[in-house]
C-alpha positions in Angstrom: 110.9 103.5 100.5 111.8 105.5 103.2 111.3 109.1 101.6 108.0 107.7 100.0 106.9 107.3 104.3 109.0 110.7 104.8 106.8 112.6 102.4 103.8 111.4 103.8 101.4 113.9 105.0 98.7 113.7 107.5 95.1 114.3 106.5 92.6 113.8 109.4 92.9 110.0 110.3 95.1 108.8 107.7 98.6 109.9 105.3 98.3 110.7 102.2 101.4 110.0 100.0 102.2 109.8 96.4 104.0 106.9 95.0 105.1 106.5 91.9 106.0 102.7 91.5 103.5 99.9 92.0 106.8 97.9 93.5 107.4 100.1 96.8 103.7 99.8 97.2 103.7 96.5 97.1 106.8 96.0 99.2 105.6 98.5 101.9 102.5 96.8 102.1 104.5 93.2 102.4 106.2 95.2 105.6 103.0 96.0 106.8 101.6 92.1 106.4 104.8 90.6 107.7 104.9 92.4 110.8 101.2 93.1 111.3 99.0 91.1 109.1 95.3 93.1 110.9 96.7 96.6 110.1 95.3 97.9 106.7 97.5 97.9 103.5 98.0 100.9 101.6 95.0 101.7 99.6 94.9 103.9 96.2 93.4 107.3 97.2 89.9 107.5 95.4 89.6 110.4 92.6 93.3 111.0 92.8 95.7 110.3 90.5 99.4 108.8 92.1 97.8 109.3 95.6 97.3 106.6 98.4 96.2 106.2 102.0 98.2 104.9 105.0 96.2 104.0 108.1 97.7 106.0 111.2 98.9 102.7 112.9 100.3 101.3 109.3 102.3 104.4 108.6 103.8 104.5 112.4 104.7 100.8 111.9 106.6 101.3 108.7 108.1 104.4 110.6 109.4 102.2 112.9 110.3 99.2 110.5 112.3 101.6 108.3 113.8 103.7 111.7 112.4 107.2 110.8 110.6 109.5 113.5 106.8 109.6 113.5 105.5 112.9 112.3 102.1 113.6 114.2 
């Protein structure tokens, strides 16, 4: 999970990440709902295959959740 957030890159006002299995999807977006439940969940990237979306404030909440530095 953590090189999925690592490899995250920042397009205009959100992170744009490619993961490959539907269960670190679901179990970053469980961090994001147990420790924030208003920030948005991951979202599948529209017109993309593999490709997903991570708020700004989701993706520096699982930063911090999973202890890695916050690329801005």
């Amino acid at each position: 999970m953590r090189a999925v957030i690592e490899s995250a890159e920042h397009a205009q006002t959100v992170y744009l990440v490619v993961i490959s299995s539907d269960v670190i999807r679901d179990e970053l977006n469980m961090l994001i709902t147990q420790n924030q439940p208003t920030f948005k969940p991951i979202t599948k990237r529209k017109g993309s295959a593999g490709q997903f979306e991570i708020s700004e404030d989701s993706h520096a909440l699982l930063c911090q959740t999973l202890g890695l530095n916050a690329v801005q």
